[in-house]
C-alpha positions in Angstrom: 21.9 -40.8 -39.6 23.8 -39.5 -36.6 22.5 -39.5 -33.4 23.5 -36.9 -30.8 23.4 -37.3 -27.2 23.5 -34.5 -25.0 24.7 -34.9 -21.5 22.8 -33.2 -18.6 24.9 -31.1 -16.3 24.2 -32.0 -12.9 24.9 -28.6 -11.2 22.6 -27.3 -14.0 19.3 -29.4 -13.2 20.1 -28.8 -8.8 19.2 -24.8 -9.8 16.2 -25.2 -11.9 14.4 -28.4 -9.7 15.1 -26.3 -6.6 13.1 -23.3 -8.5 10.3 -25.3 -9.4 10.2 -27.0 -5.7 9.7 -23.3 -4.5 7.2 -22.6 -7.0 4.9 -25.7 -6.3 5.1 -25.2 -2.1 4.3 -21.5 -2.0 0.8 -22.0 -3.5 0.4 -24.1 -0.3 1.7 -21.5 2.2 -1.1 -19.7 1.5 -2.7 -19.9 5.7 -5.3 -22.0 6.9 -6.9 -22.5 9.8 -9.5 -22.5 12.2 -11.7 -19.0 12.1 -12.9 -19.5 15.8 -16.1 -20.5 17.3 -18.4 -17.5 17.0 -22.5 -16.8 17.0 -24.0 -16.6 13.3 -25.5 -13.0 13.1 -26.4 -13.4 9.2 -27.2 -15.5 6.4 -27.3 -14.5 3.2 -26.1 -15.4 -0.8 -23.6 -14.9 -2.4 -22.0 -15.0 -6.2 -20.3 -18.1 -5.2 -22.5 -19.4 -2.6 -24.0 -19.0 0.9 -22.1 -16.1 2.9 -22.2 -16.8 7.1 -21.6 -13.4 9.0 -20.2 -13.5 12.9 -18.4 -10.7 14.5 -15.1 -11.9 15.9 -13.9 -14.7 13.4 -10.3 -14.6 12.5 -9.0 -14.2 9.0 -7.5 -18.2 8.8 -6.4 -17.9 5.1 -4.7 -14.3 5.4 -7.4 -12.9 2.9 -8.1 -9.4 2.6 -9.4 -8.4 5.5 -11.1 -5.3 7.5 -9.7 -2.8 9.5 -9.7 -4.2 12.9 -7.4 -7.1 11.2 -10.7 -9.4 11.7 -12.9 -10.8 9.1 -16.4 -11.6 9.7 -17.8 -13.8 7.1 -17.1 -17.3 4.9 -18.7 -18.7 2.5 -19.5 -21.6 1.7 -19.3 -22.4 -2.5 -22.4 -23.7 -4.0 -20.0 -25.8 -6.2 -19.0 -27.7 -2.4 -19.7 -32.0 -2.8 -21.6 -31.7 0.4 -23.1 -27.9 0.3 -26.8 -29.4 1.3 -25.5 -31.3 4.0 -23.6 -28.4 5.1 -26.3 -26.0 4.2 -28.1 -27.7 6.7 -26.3 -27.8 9.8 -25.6 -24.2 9.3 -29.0 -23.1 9.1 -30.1 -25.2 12.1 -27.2 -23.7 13.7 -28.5 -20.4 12.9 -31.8 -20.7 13.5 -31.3 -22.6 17.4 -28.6 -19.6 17.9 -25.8 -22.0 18.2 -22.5 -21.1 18.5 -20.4 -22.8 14.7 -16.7 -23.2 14.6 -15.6 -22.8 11.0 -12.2 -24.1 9.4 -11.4 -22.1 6.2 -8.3 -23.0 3.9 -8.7 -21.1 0.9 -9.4 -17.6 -0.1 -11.1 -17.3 -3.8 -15.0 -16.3 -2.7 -15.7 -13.3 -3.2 -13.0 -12.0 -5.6 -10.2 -13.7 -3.1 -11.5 -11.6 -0.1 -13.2 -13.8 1.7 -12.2 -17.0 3.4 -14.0 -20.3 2.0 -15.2 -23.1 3.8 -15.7 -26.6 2.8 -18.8 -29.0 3.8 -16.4 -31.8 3.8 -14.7 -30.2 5.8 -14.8 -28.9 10.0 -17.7 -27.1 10.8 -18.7 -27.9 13.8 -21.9 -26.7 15.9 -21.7 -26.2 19.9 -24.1 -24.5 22.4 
């Protein structure tokens, strides 16, 4: 039985590791951010989970957004770890009129048009 060994080309393997290297980073280019700290106008539900409407928040993960360039609403995903805890402190922050600050880092709600915020995760409430 012979047993062939095949060496690898270095100048070969530089091309195709930088290529995957690129792949695997620009899924994580994607934008995050804070959205801004803005007055809850509406509550509502979603296909993926509970949709929060404020005029003025800022489209954080680049998603599709509305004319002005702004976006106003997130959701929040029913499939979350801590969606009742996070339920919670948004509807008390909706109900007492409290200003929320929401940090968004992804943009599949919605069809990919909506930024998505996490309970475990910043959201914070202020006056």
């Amino acid at each position: 039985m012979n047993i062939v060994v095949k060496k690898m080309q270095f100048s070969s393997f530089i091309p195709s590791s930088f290529f995957l290297l690129l792949v695997s980073v620009s899924g994580i280019a994607s934008g995050a951010g804070w959205m801004g700290t803005e007055t809850i106008t509406e509550l509502g539900f979603s296909n993926d989970g509970l949709l929060i409407r404020s005029a003025g928040w800022i489209d954080a993960s680049n998603c599709e957004s509305n004319d002005s360039g702004m976006v106003d609403s997130a959701v929040l995903k029913y499939t979350d770890r801590n969606y009742d805890h996070a339920y919670s402190l948004i509807l008390s922050a909706f109900m007492a009129k409290k200003r929320v600050t929401l940090y968004s880092d992804d943009c599949s709600a919605n069809g990919g048009s909506t930024n998505s915020v996490r309970g475990f995760k910043h959201i914070t409430i202020k006056d």
